[in-house]
RODO-2510 file (C-alpha; in nm, 4 decimals, decimal comma):
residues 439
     n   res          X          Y          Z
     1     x     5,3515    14,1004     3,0037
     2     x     5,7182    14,0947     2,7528
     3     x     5,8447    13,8389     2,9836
     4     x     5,7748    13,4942     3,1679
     5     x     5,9672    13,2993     3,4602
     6     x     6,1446    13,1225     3,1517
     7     x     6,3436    13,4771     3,0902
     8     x     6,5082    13,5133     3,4217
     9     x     6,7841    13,1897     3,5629
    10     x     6,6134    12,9121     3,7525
    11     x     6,5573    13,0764     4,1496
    12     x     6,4349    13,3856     4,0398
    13     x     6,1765    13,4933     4,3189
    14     x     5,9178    13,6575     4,1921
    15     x     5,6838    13,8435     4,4655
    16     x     5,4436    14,0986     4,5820
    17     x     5,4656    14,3121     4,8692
    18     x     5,2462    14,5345     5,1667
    19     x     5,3351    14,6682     5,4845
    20     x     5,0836    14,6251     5,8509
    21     x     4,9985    15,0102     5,9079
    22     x     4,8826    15,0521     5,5382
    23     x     4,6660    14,7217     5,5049
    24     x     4,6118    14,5296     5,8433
    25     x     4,3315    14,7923     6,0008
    26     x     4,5353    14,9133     6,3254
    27     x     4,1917    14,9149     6,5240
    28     x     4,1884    14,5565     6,5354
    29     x     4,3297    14,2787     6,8013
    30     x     4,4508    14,5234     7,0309
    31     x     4,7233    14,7658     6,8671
    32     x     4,8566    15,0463     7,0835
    33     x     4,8923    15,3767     6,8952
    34     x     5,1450    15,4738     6,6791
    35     x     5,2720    15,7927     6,5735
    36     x     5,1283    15,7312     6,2440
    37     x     4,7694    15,7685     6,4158
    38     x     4,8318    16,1221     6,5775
    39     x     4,9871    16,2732     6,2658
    40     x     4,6973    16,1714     6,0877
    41     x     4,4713    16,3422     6,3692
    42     x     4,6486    16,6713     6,3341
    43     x     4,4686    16,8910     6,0956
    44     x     4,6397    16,9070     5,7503
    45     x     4,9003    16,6591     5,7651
    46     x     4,6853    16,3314     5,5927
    47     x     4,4272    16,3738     5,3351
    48     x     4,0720    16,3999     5,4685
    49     x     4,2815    16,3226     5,8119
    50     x     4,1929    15,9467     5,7102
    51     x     4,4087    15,6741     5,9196
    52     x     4,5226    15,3215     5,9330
    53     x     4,2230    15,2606     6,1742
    54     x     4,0758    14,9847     5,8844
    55     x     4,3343    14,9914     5,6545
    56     x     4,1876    14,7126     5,4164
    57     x     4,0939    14,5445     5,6995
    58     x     4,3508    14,2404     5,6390
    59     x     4,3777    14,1142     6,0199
    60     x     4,0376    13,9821     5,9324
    61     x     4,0733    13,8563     5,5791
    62     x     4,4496    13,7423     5,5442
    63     x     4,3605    13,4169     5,4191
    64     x     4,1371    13,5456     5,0772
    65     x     4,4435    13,7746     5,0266
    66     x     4,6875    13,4949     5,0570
    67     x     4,4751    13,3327     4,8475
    68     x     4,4983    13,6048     4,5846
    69     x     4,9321    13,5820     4,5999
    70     x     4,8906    13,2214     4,5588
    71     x     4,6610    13,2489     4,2688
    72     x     4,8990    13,5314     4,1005
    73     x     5,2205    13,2769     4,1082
    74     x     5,3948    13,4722     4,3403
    75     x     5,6829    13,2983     4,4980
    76     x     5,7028    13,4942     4,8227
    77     x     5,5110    13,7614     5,0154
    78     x     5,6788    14,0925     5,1497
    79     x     5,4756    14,1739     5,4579
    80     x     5,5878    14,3828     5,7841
    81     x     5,5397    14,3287     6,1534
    82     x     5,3535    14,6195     6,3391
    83     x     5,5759    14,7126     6,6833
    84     x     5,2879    14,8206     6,8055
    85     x     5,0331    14,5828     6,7584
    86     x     5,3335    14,3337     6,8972
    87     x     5,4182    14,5742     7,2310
    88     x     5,1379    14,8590     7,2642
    89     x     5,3491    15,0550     7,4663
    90     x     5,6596    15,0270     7,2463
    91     x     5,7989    14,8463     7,5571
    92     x     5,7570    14,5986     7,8208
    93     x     5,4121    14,4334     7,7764
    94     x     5,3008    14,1837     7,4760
    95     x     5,0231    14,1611     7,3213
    96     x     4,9313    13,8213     7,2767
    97     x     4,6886    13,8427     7,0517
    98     x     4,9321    14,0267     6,7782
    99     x     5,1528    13,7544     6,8357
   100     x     4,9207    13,5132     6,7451
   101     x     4,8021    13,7183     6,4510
   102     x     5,1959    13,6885     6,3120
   103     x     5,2006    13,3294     6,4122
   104     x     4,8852    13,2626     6,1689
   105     x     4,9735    13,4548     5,9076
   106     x     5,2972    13,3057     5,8717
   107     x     5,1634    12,9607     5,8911
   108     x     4,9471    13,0507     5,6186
   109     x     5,1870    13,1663     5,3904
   110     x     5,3906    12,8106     5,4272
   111     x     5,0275    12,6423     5,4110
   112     x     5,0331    12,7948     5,0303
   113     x     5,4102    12,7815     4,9692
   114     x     5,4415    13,1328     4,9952
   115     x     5,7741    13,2015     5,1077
   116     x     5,7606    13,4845     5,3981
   117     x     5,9426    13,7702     5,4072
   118     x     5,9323    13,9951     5,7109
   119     x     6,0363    14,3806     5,7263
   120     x     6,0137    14,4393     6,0984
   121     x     5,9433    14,8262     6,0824
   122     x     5,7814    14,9869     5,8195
   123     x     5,6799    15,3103     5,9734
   124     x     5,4061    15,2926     6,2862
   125     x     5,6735    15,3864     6,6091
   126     x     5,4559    15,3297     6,8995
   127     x     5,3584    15,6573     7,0351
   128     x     5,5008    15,6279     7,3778
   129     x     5,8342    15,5827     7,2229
   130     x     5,7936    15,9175     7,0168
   131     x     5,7005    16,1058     7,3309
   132     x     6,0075    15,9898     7,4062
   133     x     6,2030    16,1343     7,1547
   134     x     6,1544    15,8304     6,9164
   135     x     6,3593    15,7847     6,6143
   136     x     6,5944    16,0972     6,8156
   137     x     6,6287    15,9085     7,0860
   138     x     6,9565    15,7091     7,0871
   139     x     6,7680    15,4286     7,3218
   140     x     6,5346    15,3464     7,0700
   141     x     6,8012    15,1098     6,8982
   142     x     6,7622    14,8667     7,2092
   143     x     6,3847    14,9314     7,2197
   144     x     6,3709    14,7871     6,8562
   145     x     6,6050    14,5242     6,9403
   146     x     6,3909    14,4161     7,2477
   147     x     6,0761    14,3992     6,9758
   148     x     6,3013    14,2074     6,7396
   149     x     6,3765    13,9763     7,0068
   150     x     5,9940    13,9253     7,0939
   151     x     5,8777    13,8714     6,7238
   152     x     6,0870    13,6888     6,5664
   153     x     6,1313    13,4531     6,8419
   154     x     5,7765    13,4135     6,7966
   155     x     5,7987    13,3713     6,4327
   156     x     6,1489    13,3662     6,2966
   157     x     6,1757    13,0082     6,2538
   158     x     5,9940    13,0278     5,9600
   159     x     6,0920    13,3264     5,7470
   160     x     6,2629    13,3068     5,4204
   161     x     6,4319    13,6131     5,4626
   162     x     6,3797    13,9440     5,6865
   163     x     6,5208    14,2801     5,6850
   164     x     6,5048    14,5254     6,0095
   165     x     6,3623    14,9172     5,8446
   166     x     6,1890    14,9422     5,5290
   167     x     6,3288    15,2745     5,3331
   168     x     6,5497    15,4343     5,6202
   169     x     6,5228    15,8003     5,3805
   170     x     6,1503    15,7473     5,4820
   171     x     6,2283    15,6966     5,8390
   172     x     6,4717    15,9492     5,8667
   173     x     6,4482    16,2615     5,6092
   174     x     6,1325    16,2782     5,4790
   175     x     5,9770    16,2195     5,8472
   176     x     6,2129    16,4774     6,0247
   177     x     6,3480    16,6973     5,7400
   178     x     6,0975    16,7437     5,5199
   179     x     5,7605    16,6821     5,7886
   180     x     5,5875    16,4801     5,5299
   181     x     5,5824    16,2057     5,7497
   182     x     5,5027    16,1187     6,1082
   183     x     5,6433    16,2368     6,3272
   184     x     5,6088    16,5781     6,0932
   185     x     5,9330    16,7753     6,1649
   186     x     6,1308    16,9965     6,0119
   187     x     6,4700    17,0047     6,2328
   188     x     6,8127    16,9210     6,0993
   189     x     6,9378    16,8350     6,3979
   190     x     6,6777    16,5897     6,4444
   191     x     6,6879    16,4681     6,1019
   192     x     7,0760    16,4066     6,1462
   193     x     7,0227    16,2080     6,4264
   194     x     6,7188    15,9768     6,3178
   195     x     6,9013    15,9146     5,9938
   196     x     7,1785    15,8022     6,2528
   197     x     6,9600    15,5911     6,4804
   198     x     6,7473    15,4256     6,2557
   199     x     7,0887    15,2703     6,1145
   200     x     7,1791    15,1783     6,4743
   201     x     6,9014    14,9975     6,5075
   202     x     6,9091    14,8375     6,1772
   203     x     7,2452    14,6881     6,2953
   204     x     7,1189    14,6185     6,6442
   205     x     6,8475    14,3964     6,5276
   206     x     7,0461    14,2462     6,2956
   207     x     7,2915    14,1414     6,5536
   208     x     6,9562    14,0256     6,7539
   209     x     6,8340    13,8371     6,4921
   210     x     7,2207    13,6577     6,4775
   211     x     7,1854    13,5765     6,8181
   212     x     6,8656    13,3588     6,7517
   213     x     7,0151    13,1273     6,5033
   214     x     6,8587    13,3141     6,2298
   215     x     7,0135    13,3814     5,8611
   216     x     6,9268    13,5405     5,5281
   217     x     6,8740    13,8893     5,6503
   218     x     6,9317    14,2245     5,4816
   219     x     6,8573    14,5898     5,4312
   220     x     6,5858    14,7759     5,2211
   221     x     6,6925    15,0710     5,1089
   222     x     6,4658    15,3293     4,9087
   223     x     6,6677    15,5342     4,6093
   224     x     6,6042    15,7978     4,3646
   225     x     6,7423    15,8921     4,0847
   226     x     6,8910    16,2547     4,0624
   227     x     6,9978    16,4334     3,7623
   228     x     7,0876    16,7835     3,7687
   229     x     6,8067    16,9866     3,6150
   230     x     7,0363    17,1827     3,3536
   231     x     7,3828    17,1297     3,2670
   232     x     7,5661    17,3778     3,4782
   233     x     7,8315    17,2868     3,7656
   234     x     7,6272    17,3962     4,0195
   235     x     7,2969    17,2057     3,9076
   236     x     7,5456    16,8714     3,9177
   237     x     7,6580    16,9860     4,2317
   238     x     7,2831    16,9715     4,3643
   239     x     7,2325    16,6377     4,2277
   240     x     7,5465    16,4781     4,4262
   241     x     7,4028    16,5906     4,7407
   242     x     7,0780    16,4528     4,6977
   243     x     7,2241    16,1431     4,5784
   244     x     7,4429    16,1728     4,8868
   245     x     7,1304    16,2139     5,1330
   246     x     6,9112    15,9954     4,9831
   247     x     7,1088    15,7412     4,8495
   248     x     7,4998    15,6698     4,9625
   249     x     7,3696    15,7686     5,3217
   250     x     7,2369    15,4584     5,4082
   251     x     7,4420    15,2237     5,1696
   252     x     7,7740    15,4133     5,3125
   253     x     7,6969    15,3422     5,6491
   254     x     7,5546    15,0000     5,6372
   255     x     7,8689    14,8746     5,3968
   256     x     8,1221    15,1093     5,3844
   257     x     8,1085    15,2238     5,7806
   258     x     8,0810    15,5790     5,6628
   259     x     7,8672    15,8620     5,5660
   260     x     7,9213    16,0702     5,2488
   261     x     8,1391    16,4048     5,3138
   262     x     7,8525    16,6244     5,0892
   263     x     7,6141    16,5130     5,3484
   264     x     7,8441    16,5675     5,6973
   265     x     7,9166    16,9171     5,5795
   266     x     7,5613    16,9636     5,6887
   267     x     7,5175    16,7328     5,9266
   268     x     7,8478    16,7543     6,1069
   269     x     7,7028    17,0052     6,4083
   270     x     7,4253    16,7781     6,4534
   271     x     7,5325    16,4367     6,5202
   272     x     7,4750    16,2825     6,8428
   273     x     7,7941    16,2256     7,0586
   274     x     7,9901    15,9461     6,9959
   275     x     7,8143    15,8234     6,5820
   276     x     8,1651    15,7836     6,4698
   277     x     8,1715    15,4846     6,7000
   278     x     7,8709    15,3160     6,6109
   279     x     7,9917    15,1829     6,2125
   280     x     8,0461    14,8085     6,3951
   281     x     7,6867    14,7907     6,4926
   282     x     7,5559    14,9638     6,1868
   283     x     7,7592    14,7497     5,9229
   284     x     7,6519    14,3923     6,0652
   285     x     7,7295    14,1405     5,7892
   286     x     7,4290    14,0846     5,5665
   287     x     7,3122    13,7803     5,3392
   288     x     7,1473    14,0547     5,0839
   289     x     7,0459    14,3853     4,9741
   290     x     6,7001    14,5188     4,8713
   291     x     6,6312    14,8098     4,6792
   292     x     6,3047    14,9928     4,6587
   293     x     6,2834    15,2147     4,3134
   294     x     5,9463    15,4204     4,1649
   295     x     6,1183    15,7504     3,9873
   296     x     6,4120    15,9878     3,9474
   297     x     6,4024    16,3717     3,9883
   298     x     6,5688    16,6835     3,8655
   299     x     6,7532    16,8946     4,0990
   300     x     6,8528    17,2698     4,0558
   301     x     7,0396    17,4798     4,2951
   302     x     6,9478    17,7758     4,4901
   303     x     7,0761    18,0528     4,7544
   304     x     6,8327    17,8779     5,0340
   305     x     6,9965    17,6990     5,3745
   306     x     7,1724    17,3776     5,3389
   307     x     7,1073    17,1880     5,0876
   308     x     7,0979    17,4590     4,9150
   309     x     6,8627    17,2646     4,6127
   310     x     6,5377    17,2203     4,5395
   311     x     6,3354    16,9450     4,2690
   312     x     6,2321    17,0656     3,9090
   313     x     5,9838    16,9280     3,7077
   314     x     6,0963    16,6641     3,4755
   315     x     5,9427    16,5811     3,1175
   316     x     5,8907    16,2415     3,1363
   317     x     5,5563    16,0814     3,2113
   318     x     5,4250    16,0814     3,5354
   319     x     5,2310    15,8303     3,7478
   320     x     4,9518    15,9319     3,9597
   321     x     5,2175    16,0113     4,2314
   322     x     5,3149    16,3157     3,9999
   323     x     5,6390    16,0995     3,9945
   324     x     5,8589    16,0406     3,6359
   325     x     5,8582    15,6947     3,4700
   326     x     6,2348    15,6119     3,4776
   327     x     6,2742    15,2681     3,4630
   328     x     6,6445    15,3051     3,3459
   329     x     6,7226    15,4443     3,6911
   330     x     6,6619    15,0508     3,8322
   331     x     6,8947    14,9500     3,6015
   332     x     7,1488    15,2223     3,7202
   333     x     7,1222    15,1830     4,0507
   334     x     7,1259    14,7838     4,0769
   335     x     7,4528    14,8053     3,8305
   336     x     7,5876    15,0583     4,1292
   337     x     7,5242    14,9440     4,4222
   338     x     7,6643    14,5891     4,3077
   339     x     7,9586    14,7623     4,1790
   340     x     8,0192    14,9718     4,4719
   341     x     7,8908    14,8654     4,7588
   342     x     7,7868    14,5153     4,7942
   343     x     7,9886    14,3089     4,5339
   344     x     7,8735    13,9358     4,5133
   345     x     7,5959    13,9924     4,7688
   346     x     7,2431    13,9025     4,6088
   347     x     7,0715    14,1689     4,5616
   348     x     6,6805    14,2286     4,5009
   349     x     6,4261    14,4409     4,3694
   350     x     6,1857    14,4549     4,7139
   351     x     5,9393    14,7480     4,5792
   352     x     5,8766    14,8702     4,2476
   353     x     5,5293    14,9915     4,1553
   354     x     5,2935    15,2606     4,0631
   355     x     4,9817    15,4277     4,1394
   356     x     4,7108    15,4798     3,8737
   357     x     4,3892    15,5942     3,8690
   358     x     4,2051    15,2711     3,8654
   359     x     3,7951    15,2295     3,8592
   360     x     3,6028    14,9711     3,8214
   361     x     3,3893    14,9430     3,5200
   362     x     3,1459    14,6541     3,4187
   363     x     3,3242    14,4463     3,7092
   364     x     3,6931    14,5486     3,5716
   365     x     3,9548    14,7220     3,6259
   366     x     4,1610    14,7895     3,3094
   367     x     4,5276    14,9376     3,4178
   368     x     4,7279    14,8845     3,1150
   369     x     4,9237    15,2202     3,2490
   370     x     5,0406    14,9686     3,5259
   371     x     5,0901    14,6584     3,2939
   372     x     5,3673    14,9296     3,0954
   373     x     5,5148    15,0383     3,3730
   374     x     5,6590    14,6838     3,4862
   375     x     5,7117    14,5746     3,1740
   376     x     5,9406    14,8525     3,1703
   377     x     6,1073    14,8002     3,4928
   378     x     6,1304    14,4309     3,5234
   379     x     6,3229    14,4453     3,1233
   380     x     6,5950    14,6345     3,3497
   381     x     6,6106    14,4013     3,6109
   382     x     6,6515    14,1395     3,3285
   383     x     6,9341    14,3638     3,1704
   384     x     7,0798    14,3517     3,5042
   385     x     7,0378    14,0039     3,5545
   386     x     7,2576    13,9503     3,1464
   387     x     7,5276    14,2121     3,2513
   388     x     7,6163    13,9709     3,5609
   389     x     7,4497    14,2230     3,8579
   390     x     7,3416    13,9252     4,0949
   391     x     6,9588    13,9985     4,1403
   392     x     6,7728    13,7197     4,2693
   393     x     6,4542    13,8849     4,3089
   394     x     6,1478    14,0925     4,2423
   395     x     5,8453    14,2087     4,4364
   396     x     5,5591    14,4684     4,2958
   397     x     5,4182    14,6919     4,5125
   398     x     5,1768    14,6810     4,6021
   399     x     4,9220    14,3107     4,6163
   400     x     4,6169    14,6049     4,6940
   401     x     4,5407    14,9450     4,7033
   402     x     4,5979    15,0799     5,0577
   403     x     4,6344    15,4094     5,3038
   404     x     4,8950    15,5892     5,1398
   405     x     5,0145    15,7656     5,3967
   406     x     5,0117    16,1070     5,4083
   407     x     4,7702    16,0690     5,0894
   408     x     4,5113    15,8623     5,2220
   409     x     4,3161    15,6439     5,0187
   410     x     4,3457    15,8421     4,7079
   411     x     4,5841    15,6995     4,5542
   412     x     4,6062    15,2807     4,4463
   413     x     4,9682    15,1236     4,3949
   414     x     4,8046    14,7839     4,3916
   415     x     4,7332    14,4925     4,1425
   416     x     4,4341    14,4294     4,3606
   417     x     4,1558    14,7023     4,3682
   418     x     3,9985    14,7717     4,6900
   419     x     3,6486    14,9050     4,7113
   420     x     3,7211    15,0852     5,0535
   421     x     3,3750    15,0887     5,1708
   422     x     3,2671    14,7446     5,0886
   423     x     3,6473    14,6221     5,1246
   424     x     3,5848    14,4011     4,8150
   425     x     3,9053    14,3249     4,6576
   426     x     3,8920    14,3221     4,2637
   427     x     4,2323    14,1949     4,1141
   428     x     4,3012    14,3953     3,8040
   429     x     4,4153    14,3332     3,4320
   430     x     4,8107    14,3747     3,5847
   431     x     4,7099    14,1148     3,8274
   432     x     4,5836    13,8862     3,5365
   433     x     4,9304    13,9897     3,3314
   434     x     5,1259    13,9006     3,6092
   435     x     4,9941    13,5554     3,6422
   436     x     4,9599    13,4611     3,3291
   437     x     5,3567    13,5665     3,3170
   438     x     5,4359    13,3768     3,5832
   439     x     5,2315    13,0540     3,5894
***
């Protein structure tokens, strides 16, 4: 690696980061079913229909993979709570055993001084809740503040920090506009309104989580770069409004208490009755702000429905994601959203990663792709860091290769290769960077 700890001001939390659905192995210790497992049972929405039924099997080997962020240096570890291995049904009953499977993980972490930090949704919606309209569903905000309650009363004694919803884009557009994600639709209206709810229940939690004594929460919020793909008025005009619905969106509403005019113009006949009212809820004081950032794209116009856009290839290399290496675009947005939004408020870097092709040859995995790419990134959070933005942290994505969604098992984010039948974990030559770096 270009840098150590000795480049970056005494405090600087270095981490790693995973999520339950991806890694955990949902078949284990009692987990209801999530949404995430009948999307991936309907033909042609997840590679080779493959699921989060083993995952990497990490309810049964947490403590080697501790072992592995220990080993690496990391500071802290950026897990997330499955609602449904917590409440099967979404509601109502607990399941004591994924309590308990919380409870030892987090003593774990502390056992190692790894410093824990919870997301407490990062994608699996119990499937009862979805039959009920899920993310649509204007009750869902107390749902996940009842499961807020339950968890981190269990648990939230001990965290170093915790945000509510990983990437709310994920949760809301991509899931309901674009159907890559469960629950797989394609409606406006219901895009309008998840994007809407899963802010509600951001804030609800939040307030939740106030009401237990606890501090040091935030938000994660995904972002992507857009540039317009040629120089015309109506290509920049395309970029706003993706920048509007993917970015401002979320950081509008959660500091602002409003939602970016490009994006009501579409929106606006959609809403659910009443949103305007909701901005006290959604823009709960924070203690910081996360930002999630892999690539930027290009964005031409066209004669189609609202949004009237559509992504162009870029020229820059691409990761195994198909998605441009942009590390500038960290840079932009962390000088942004300090400038704009969150002022003085720490701020930190809570995914940033990429996926690579990575085999294992002669016991080895050689990913000096992956050793450029942070390099590359974490020299912007560092030019941040000298221009006075107030980051305070960085976690790579991801401490193993995982279910990627939608993409299965094809394709590895992590510094930790994962032989998927054997479950063997082989840390990689980024892993070895990383802690020679930072130890």
């Amino acid at each position: 690696m270009n840098f150590t700890r000795k480049d970056f001001p005494d405090g600087f939390m270095f981490g790693t980061a995973t999520s339950s659905y991806q890694i955990e192995g949902h078949a284990f210790g009692g987990a209801g079913r999530t949404h995430w497992d009948d999307f991936a049972a309907t033909p042609g929405n997840v590679v080779r229909a493959e699921n989060g039924d083993r995952g990497c099997e990490h309810y049964l080997r947490y403590e080697a993979d501790l072992d592995l962020v220990a080993a690496a240096g990391f500071d802290s570890y950026r897990f997330s709570t499955s609602w449904a291995r917590v409440m099967p049904e979404g509601r109502g009953q607990v399941n004591a055993e994924g309590l308990d499977f919380y409870d030892r993980l987090t003593d774990a972490m502390l056992e190692r001084n790894i410093k824990p930090c919870a997301t407490l949704y990062h994608w699996e919606l119990p499937s009862p809740l979805a039959d009920l309209g899920g993310w649509r569903n204007r009750d869902v905000a107390s749902w996940f503040g009842d499961f807020t309650e339950v968890i981190m009363g269990r648990i939230g004694d001990r965290m170093h920090n915790v945000a509510p919803i990983n990437e709310p884009w994920c949760v809301g557009w991509l899931s309901h506009f674009l159907g890559h994600h469960a629950p797989g639709l394609r409606d406006i209206r219901a895009t309008a309104r998840a994007m809407h709810h899963v802010l509600l229940a951001h804030g609800r939690a939040i307030e939740t989580m106030r009401g237990l004594g606890m501090n040091n929460l935030g938000a994660v919020f995904n972002m992507e770069w857009a540039d317009p793909a040629t120089d015309t008025p109506e290509a920049q005009k395309a970029a706003t409004l993706y920048d509007a619905y993917y970015n401002r969106f979320f950081l509008g509403g959660v500091f602002k208490k409003e939602y970016p005019a490009e994006v009501m113009e579409g929106f606006a006949p959609h809403m659910p009755e009443g949103w305007q009212d909701d901005f006290d809820t959604i823009a709960a004081p924070l203690d910081w702000c996360g930002v999630n950032y892999y690539t930027r794209k290009l964005i031409g116009p066209d004669n189609g429905p609202w949004p009237h856009h559509h992504e162009v290839e870029g020229p820059l290399p691409k990761t195994q994601m198909g998605w441009e290496i942009y590390p500038e675009g960290l840079y932009h947005f962390l000088k942004r959203t300090a400038d704009e939004y969150t002022g003085d408020l720490p701020l930190y870097v809570t995914e940033n990663g990429m996926a690579n092709g990575d085999e294992i040859l002669n016991g080895a995995v050689s990913d000096p792709e992956r050793i450029d790419y942070l390099n590359k990134h974490i020299a912007q959070v560092k030019r941040a860091v000298e221009d006075g933005v107030p980051v305070n942290g960085y976690f790579v994505w991801s401490l193993m290769d995982n279910y990627e969604w939608s993409l299965g098992y094809e394709k590895r984010f992590g510094l930790v290769h994962v032989d998927f039948d054997t479950m063997e974990r082989t840390p990689k030559a980024s892993y070895y960077a990383m802690q020679e770096a930072l130890t």
